[in-house]
C-alpha positions as CSV (number, residue, x, y, z in Angstrom):
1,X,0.7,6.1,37.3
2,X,-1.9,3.8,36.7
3,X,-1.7,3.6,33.3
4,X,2.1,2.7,33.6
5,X,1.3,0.3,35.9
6,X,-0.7,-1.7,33.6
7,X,1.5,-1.5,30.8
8,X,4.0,-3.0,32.7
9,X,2.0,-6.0,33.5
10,X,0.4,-6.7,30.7
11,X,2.9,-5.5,28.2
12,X,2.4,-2.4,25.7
13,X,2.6,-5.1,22.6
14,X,0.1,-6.9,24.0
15,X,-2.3,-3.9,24.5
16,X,-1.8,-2.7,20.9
17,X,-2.7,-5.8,20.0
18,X,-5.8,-5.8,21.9
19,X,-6.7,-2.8,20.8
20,X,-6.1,-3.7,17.3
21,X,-8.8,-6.5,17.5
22,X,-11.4,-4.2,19.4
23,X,-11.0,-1.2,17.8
24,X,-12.1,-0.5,14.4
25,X,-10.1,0.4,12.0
26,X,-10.0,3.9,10.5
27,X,-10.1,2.6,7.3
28,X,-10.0,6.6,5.5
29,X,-6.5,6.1,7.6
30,X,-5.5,3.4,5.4
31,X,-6.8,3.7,2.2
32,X,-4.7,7.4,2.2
33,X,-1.5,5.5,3.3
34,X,-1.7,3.3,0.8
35,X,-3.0,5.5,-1.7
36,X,0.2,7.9,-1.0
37,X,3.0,4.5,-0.7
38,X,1.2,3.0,-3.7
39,X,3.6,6.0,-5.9
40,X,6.6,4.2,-4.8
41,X,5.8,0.5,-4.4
42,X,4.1,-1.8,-6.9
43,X,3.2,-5.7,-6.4
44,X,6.7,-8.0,-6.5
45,X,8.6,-4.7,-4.9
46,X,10.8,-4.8,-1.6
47,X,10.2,-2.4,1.2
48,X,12.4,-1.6,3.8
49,X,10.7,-0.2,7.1
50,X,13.4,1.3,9.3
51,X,11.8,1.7,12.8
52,X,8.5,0.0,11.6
53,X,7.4,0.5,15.5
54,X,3.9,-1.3,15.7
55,X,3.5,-1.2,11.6
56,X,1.5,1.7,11.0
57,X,3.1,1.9,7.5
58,X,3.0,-1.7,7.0
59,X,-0.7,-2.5,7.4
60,X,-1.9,-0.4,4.1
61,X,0.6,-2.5,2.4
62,X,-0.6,-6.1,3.5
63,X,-1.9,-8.4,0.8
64,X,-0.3,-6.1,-1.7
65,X,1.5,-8.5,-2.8
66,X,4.7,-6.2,-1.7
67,X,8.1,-8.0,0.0
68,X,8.3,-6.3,3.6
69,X,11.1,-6.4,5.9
70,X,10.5,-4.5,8.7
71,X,13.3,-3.7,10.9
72,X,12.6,-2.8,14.6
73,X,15.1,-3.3,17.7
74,X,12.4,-2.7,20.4
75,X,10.8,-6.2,21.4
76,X,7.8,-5.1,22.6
77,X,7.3,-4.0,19.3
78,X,8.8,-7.2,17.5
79,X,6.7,-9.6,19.4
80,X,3.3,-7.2,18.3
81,X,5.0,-7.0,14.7
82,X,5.1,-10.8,14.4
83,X,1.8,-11.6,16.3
84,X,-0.2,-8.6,13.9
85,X,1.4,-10.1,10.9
86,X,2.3,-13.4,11.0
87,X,4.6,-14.7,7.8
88,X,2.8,-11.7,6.0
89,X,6.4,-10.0,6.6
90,X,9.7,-10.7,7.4
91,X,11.1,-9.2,10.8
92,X,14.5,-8.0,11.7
93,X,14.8,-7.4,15.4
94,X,18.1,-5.0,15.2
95,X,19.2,-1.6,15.0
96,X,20.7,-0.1,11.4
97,X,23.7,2.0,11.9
98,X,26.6,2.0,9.6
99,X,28.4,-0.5,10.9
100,X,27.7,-4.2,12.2
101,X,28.2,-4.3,16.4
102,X,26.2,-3.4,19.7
103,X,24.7,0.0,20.6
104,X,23.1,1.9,23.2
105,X,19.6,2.3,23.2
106,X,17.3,4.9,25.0
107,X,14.1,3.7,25.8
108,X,11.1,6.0,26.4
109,X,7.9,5.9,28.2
110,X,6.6,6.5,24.7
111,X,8.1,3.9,22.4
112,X,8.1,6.2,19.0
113,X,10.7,7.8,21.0
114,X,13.0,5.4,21.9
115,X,16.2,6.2,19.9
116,X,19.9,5.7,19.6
117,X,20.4,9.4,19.5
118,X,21.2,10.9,22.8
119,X,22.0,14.4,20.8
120,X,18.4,13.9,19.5
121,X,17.0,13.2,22.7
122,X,18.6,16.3,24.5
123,X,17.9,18.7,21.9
124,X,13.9,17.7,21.1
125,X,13.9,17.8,25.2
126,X,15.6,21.0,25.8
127,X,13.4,22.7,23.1
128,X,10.4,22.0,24.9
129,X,8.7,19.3,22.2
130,X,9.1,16.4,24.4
131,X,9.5,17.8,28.0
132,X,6.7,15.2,29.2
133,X,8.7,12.4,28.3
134,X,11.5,10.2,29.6
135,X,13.9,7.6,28.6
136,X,15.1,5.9,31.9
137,X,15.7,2.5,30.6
138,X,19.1,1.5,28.5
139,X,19.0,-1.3,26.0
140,X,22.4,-3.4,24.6
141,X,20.9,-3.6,20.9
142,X,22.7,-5.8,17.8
143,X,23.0,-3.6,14.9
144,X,23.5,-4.2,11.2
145,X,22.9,-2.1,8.1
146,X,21.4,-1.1,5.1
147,X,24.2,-3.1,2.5
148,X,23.5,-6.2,4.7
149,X,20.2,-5.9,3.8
150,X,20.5,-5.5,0.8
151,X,23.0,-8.7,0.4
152,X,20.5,-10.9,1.8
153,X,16.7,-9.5,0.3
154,X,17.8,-7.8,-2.3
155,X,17.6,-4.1,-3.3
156,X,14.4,-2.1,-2.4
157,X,12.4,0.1,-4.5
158,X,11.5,2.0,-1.4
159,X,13.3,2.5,2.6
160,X,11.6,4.4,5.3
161,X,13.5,5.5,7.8
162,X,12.3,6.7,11.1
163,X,14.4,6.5,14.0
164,X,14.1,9.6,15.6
165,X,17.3,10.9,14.9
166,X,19.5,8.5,14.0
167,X,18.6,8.8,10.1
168,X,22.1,9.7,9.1
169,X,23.5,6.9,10.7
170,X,21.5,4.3,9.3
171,X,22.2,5.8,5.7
172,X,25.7,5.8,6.4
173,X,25.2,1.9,6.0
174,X,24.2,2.4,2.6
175,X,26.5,2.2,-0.4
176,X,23.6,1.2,-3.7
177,X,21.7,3.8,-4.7
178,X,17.3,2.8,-4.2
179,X,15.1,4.3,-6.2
180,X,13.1,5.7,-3.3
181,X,14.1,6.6,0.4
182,X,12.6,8.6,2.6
183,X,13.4,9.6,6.2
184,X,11.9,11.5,9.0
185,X,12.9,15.1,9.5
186,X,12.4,17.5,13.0
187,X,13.1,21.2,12.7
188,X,14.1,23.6,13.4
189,X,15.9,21.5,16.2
190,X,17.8,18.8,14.0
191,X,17.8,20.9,10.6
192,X,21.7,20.5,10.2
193,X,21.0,16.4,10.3
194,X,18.1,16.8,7.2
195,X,20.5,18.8,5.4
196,X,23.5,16.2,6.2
197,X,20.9,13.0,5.3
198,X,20.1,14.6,2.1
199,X,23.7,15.2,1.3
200,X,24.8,11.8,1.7
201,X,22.0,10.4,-0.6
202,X,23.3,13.2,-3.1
203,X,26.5,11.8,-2.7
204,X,25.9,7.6,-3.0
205,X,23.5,8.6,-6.5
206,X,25.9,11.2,-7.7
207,X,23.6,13.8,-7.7
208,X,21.1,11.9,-9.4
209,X,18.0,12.4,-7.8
210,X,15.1,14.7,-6.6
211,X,13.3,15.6,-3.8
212,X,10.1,16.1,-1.9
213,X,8.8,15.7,1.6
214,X,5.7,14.9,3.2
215,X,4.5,17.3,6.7
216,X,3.5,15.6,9.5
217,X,1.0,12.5,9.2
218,X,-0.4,14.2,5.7
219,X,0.2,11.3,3.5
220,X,0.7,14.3,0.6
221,X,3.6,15.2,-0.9
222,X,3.7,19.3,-0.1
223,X,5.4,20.3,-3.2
224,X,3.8,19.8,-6.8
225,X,6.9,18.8,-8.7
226,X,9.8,17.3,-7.4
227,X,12.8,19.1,-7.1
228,X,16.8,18.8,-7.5
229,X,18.4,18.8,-4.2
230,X,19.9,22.1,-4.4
231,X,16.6,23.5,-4.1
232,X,15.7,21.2,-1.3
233,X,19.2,22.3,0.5
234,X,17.2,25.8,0.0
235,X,13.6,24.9,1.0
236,X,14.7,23.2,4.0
237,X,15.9,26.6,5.1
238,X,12.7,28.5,4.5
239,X,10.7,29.4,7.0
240,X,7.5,27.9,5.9
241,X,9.5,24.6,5.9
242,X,10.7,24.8,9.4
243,X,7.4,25.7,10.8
244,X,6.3,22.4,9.1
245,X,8.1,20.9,12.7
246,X,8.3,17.6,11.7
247,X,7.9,15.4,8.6
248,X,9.5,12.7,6.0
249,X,12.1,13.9,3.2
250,X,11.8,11.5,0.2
251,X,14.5,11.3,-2.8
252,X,13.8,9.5,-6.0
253,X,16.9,8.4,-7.6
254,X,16.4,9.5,-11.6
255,X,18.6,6.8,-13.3
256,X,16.3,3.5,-12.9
């Protein structure tokens, strides 16, 4: 109670930020994010965070000489995002969906949570991974997409999505083919929506491209070769693979 009370008055971007300049940094933290991105993203490159929250994939990435637009639609985390990094990055305070408009947003008391997804939501509750959590507050949030993007930065070597959920949706606003994507997957709850967010990369690179993913916060891909994605339609189904829980999917598209 406490602690909600003085996130309210002092504002959670604010005490990230704090935090940020008394903590020390876990710089074995960094050096393996970087070390892991640094396969898809080389000095001169353009990265597209999708649901950059409070940037922990951005900081590895700083003074890399790498373009990054990070794209967040939660202002607490904007105003941190903007304060952390200054001109370092360029910020796009909207959702991605796959068309331009307004959407509802469900806030949580934990912002990686907050999503547009309210099948998401229901079904990570009901299944007992996020019973402690709520998402009380509604938010009225512009939304663009991925080709809009694209029109006005230029095509990425590399998009991260994570927006718990609502992965399929952003990629729906993507028509170009990128030579790297990746996006977050939770099992076994939401398996049908990794299988469908693979399918539609599949389908805008004409089946040119393979697969890997990443479990959890491991920074390692957990297969040795990358694989086509009719074995990745198979591995997502194994059971090793669902006991993973939770993770990032990445595809490398094969004709660049």
């Amino acid at each position: 109670m406490i602690k909600k009370m003085i996130k309210k008055i002092i504002g959670q971007g604010n005490i990230k930020y704090l935090k940020y300049l008394l903590s020390k940094k876990d710089k074995d933290l960094i050096y393996n994010r970087y070390s892991f991105y640094s396969q898809f993203l080389n000095e001169g490159d353009i990265f597209f965070d999708v649901g950059a929250n409070y940037g922990n994939r951005i900081e590895p990435l700083i003074d890399k000489g790498i373009n990054i637009v990070a794209i967040e639609p939660q202002y607490e985390c904007v105003k941190y995002l903007k304060k952390r990094f200054g001109d370092k990055i360029t910020v796009v305070p909207k959702g991605l969906g796959k068309k331009v408009g307004y959407k509802k947003m469900f806030i949580s008391d934990a912002d990686t949570l907050s999503s547009f997804s309210r099948n998401w939501i229901s079904s990570t509750k009901k299944s007992g991974r996020f019973t402690q959590y709520e998402w009380n507050e509604k938010r009225r949030i512009r939304m663009t997409t991925l080709d809009n993007l694209i029109n006005k930065f230029g095509i990425p070597q590399f998009i991260k999505i994570d927006v718990e959920g609502y992965e399929l949706e952003v990629l729906k606003g993507l028509s170009t083919p990128v030579k790297f994507i990746s996006f977050e997957y939770t099992v076994p709850e939401q398996t049908h929506k990794a299988l469908q967010c693979l399918n539609y990369i599949k389908s805008i690179t004409d089946n040119n491209m393979k697969c890997n993913y990443s479990i959890g916060e491991s920074m390692e891909c957990a297969l040795n070769e990358w694989i086509k994605p009719e074995e990745m339609f198979l591995e997502i189904r194994k059971e090793n693979f669902i006991k993973s829980s939770n993770g990032d999917i990445y595809t490398k598209y094969t004709k660049f």
